[in-house]
N, C-alpha and C positions, 0 to 999 in steps of 0.2 A: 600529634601527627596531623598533618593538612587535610583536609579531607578530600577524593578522588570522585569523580565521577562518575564511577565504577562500584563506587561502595553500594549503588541503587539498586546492583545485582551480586557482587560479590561481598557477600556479607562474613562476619567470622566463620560460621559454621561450612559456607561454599571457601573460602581460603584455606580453611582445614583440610575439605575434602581434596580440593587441587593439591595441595600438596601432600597427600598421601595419595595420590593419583601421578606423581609428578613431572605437574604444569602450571605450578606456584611460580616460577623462577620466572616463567614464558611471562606471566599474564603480571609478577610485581615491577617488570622491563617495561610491559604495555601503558599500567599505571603511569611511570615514571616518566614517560613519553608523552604522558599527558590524558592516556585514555580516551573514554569514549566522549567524544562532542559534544560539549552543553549548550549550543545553539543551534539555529536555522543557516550560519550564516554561510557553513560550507554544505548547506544539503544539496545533495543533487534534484534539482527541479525539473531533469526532463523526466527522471525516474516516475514523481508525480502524475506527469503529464501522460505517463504511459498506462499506467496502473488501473482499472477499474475494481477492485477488490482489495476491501481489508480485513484485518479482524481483531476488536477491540477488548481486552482482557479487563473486565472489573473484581471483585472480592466484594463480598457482603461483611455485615457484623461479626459474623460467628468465625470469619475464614474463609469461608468457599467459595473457591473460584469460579469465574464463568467466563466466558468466552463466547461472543455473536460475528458472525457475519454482518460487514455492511459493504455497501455496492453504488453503484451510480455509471453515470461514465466516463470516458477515460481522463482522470485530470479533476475526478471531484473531491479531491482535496486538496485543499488550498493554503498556501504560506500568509497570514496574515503581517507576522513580522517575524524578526529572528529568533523568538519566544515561542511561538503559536501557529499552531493547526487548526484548518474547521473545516467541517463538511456538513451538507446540508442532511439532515436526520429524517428519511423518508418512513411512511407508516406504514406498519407489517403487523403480525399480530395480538399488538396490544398486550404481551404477556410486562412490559416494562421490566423486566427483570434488571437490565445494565443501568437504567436510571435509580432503583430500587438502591443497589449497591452503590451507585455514587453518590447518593443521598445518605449514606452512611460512613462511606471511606473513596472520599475522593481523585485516591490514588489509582491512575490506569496501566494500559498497557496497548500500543498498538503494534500489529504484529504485520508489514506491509510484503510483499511479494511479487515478485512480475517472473512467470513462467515463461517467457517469449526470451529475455534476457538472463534467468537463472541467477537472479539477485534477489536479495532480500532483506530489509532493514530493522532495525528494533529500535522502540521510543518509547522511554520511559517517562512519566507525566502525569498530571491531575487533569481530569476531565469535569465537565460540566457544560450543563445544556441551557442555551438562551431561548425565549420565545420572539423573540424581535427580529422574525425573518427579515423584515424588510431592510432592516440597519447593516445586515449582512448579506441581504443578496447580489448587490453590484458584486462583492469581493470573487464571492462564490460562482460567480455567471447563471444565479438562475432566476427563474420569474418569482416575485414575492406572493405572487396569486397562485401559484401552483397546490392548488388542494393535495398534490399529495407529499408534499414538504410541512412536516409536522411542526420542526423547530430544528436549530443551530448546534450542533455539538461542536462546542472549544476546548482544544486539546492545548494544554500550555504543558510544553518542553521542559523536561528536567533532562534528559542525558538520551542521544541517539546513538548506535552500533550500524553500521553496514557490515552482514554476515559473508564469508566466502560463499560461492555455488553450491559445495559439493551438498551429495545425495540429493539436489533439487532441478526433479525433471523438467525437461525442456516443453511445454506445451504453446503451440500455436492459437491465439483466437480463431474460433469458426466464423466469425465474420471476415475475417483477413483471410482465411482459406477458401471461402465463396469466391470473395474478391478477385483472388489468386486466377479462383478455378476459370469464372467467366470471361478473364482473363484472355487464357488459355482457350478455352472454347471459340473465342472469337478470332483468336489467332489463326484454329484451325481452320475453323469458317472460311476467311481470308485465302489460306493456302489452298483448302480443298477446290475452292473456285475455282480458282487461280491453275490450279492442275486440269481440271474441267477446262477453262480455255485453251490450254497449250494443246490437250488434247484432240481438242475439236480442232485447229490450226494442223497440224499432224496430220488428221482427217485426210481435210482437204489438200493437204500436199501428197496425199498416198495415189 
């Protein structure tokens, strides 16, 4: 049998279950079509661009999973080619747990999200961390001096999914709501004057 792109998450025992679930039939049509994308080359880049949160899934020796938040902003991860991901690895509490585990099992998991548009993407892949900030900071847009950029985490691409919406709420950044508001405040500013003259004109015509 050829092997699928798909096999990354749908393994025998998930093919069993779908089909004694039955959504075997949905997902061996999905296969056949081709599956999920094993490159960069049709990713959507503004989604990228939007993003400021992700969260990267490793597994240690024994099996157990883990799972960290990482952040920056918006657009800090970057398509190196149609292979590879990278974002710049800023320092936090030094527990190393995710480098722990990909010191042992290579194999990752990125799990991307943008609440403002209610999408969300899945990247299945091998991670691993460079210390050569400088080599990768043009790509990245950020300062190689930046004391608080630790080191480079590169994500190379085995197989990506863009999820439907549902059940993923709609949340706004509070900085684009400020935005909004000051907006708006100035707006009325504008108007309220602006009634304050007409008024006073009135006035003097009474």
């Amino acid at each position: 049998m050829i092997p699928s792109t798909c096999d990354v998450a749908f393994t025998l025992s998930v093919k069993a279950e779908q089909a004694r679930r039955g959504s075997r039939r949905h997902y061996a049509d999905y296969e056949a079509r081709g599956g999920f994308e094993a490159d960069l080359s049709n990713f959507p880049r503004a989604f990228l661009e939007r993003i400021d949160t992700a969260f990267l899934g490793t597994v240690n020796a024994d099996g157990q999973p883990y799972i960290q938040h990482r952040g920056g902003p918006r657009g800090f991860i970057r398509i190196l080619d149609d292979a590879t991901l990278a974002f710049a690895e800023r320092r936090g509490n030094r527990q190393y747990v995710s480098t722990g585990n990909l010191a042992d099992n290579p194999k990752a998991f990125l799990f991307l999200i943008d609440y403002e548009t209610r999408s969300r993407i899945k990247i299945w892949g091998r991670a691993r961390f460079s210390a050569d900030i400088a080599a990768h900071a043009p790509a990245l847009g950020i300062d190689p001096d930046d004391m608080d950029v630790e080191r480079v985490l590169i994500f190379e691409v085995v197989a990506w999914e863009a999820n439907c919406p549902k059940h993923i709420p709609r949340k706004v950044d509070a900085g684009a709501v400020m935005t909004a508001v000051e907006a708006l405040r100035a707006r009325i500013g504008t108007l309220e004057a602006e009634n304050r003259r007409l008024a006073s004109l009135l006035a003097l015509q009474s």
